[in-house]
N, C-alpha and C positions, 0 to 999 in steps of 0.2 A: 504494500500500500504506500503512494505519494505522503509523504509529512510536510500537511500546508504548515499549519501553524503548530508545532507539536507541542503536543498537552503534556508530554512528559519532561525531554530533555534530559534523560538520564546520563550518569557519569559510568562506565564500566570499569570493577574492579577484577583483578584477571585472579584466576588461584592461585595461592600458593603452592611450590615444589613441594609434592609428598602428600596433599590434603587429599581425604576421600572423599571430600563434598564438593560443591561448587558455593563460593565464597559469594551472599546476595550485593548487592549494589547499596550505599545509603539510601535512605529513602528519599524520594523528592516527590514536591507536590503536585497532584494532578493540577489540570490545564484544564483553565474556564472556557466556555464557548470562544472556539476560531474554526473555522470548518476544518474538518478531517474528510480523510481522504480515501479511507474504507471503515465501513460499518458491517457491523452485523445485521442479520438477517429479521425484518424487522417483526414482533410478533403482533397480534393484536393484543408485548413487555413488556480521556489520556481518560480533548485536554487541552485548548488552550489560548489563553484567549487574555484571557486578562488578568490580574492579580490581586486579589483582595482580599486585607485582613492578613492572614501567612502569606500570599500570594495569590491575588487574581490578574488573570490575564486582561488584556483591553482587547485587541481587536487581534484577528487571526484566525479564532476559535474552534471549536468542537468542528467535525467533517474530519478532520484530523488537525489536529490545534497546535495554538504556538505557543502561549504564556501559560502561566497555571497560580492558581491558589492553595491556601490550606489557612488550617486553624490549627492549635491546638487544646487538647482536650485530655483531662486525667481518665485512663482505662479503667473498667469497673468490671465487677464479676471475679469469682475464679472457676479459676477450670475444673472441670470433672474429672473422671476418673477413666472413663470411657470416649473416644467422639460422639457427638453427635451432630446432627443438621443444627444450623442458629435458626429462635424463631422472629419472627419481625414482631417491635413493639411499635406504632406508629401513634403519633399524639393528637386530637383532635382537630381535623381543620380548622382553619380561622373563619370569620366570619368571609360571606359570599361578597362579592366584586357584582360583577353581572356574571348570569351564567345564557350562554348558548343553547340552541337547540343541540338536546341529546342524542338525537336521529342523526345529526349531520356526523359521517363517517372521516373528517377532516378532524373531531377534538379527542384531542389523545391529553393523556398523564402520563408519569413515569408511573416506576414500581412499588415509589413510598405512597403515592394518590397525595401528595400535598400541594399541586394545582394542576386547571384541564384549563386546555386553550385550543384555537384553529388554528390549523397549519396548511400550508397550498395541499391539494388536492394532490393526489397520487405519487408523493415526494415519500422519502425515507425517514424515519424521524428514529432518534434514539435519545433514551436516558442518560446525565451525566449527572458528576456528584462531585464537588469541589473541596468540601472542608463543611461543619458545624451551619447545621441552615442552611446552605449553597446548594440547591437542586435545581437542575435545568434539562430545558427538550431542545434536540436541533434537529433540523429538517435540509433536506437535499433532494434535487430532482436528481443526482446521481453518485452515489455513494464511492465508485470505482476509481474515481480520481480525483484532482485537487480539487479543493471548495471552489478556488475560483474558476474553475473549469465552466462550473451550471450555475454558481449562485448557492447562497443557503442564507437560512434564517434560525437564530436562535433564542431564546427566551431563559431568564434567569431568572429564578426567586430568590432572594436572598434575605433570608431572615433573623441574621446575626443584631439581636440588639442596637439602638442607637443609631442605625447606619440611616446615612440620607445618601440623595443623588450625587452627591456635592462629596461626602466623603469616600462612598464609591469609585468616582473617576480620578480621587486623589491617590487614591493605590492602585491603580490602574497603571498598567503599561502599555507603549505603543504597538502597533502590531509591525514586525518585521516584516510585509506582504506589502506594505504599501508606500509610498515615499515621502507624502508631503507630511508636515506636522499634523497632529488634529485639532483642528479649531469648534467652541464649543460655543453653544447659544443659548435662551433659555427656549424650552419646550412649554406648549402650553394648548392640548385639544382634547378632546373627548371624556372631559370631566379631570383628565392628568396636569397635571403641574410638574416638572423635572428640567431634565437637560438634555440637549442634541449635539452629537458630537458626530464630526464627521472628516474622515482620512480621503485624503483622493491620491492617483496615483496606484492603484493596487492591480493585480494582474488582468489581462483581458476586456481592459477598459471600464473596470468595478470601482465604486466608491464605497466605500463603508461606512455604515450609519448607525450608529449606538443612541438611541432612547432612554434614558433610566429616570423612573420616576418612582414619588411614591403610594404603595398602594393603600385602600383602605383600612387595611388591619396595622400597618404602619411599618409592612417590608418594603424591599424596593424589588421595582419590576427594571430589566435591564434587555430591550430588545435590540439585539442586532443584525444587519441585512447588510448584503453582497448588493449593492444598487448600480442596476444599469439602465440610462437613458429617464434618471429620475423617479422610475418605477419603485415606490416603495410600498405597496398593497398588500407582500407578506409581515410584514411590520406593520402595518396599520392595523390588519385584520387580527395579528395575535395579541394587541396590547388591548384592543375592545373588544376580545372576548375571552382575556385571562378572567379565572375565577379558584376563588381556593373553594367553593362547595365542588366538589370534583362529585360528578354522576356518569361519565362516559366510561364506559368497560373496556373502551380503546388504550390498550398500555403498549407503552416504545419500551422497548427491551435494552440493558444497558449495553452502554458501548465501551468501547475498548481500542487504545489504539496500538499496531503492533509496534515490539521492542526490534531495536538491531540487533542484526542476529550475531551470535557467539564467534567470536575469531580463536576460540582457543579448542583446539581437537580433543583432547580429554574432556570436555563439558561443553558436548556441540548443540544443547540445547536451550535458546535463551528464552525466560517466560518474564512475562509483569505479570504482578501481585498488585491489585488495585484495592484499595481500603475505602469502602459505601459504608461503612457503620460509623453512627454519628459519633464514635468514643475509637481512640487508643487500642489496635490490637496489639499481640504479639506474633510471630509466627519463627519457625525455624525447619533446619533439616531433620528429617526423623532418620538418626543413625539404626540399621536392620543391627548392626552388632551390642548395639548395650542397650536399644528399642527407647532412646534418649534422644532428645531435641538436643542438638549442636547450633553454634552459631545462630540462638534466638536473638530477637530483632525487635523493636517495637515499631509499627506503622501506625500514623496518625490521620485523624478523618480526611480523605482524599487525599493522600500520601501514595504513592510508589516506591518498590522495591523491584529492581530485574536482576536477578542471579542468573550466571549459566551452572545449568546442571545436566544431567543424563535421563537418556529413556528409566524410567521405572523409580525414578528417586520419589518420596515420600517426604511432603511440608504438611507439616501440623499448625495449625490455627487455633489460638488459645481466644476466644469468642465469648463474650457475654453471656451465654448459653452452654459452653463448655469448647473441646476442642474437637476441630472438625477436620482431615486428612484429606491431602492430596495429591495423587498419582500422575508424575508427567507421561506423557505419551512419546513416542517417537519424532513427533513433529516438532520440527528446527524451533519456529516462532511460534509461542502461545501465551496467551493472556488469558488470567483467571481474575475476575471480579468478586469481591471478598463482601457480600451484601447480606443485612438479618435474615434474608430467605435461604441461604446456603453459599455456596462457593460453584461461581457462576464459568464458565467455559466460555469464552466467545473467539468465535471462529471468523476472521474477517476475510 
């Protein structure tokens, strides 16, 4: 998969001479909406984009992303004794925004259901997860290559305490995709009050357009659009018809962007560990010889780890719910998504 904006940016640590593991990478934080550049397959389910708070990206985003966020947050639970699957605790939505027609097959949620919106009609939409309160959808008319290939549009909730428009764009980063500065105005239609920010310069004659305002329940909404020939109507339509009463059954499946692959032939297999839980996990190698985690790790909400390991190696995830194991396959590049519903595979 092309890395428009990559959501991760990971640094690669090689093994040490002698080790029988594959040595993980620090962690780094995932990448806020910039389009990405292969997605998973979408169900009726990094990185990066901007940077806020530990890190959000600004522009680039989810489709395969360039900047990235995070938070951090103290880890809770201990582990069992056994694995098991994590279950999801999710917290009551917030009061309702407007809500859409529930028939129209354009409004999707992610996999937490903490907000439903329209998205263009027949495009690819997937869940992403930045850090503590940071959940977002991004859409694409074609998932196979760069964002700015087709365009895409993505939407952020952000519901970190305290935050306004104003301190949003101040931990913001630019996006690498585009050249000119971003120059910022105020926003002011359809009941929203925020700020419009807008990059020009960016691939295949795109401008890029950041929206962020704030919503009723007093998060911020933060829409961004690939803008050609002034067309901004997937931005328009998702910021007038975000709502956190979510009733649509349409859920984007998360996304995943792929790691570079392993240069070291003793551990030719490189995977990301993506961390969706809104707390602090752990994770490490499950040594077969002493049936003991080696080289445990802690990853933090929307946090990355890429290790190279081998076919058949076994990471244990110490989970809010207990810890829960995982079996690499023979395949070079793989990302596994670390979400309250279990330890997520996604094939891009």
């Amino acid at each position: 998969m092309t890395d428009q904006n990559p959501p991760f940016d990971p640094t690669t640590q090689q093994p040490q001479t002698g080790q029988e593991w594959a040595p993980h990478q620090q962690p780094q934080p995932a990448t806020a909406p910039q389009p990405r550049s292969s997605w998973p397959a979408v169900l009726g389910i990094g990185v990066v984009m901007l940077l806020i708070g530990g890190a959000i990206g600004y522009f680039g985003g989810p489709l395969v992303l360039d900047d990235d966020e995070s938070i951090e947050v103290a880890a809770t639970g201990e582990a069992a004794t056994t694995p098991t699957t994590a279950t999801s605790t999710t917290a009551a939505p917030a009061e309702s925004t407007t809500v859409p027609p529930v028939s129209s097959v354009d409004v999707w949620t992610g996999p937490d259901g903490t907000f439903q919106v329209e998205l263009p009609a027949g495009w690819e939409v997937g869940a992403d997860f930045y850090g503590v309160g940071q959940r977002a959808l991004v859409a694409s008319p074609d998932q196979s290559g760069d964002s700015y290939d087709a365009g895409f549009v993505s939407v952020v909730n952000d519901r970190r305490p305290g935050l306004t428009p104003e301190s949003y764009l101040a931990q913001a980063s630019e996006s690498t995709k585009c050249t000119s500065a971003p120059t910022t105005q105020p926003y002011a239609e359809g009941g929203f009050t925020g700020l419009l920010t807008v990059e020009t310069g960016c691939p295949n004659g795109y401008e890029l357009s950041l929206v962020t305002v704030t919503a009723p329940d007093g998060s911020v909404i933060a829409v961004r659009q690939a803008v050609k020939d002034g067309d901004t109507a997937a931005l328009d339509r998702a910021l007038a018809t975000f709502s956190t009463s979510v009733a649509t059954t349409q859920v984007a499946s998360v996304r995943c962007s792929d790691p570079a692959p392993s240069d070291d032939a003793g551990f030719p297999v490189s995977v990301l560990f993506v961390n969706h839980f809104e707390t602090t996990i752990s994770f490490g190698y499950l040594d077969p010889s002493t049936a003991e985690v080696a080289d445990a790790t802690t990853l933090e909400p929307g946090f990355t780890s890429n290790p190279y390991a081998r076919e058949g190696d076994v990471y244990r995830f110490t989970l809010p719910s207990g810890p829960a194991d995982h079996t690499l396959t023979a395949d070079p590049i793989q990302c596994v998504v670390v979400t309250p519903a279990g330890l997520v595979s996604v094939d891009n």
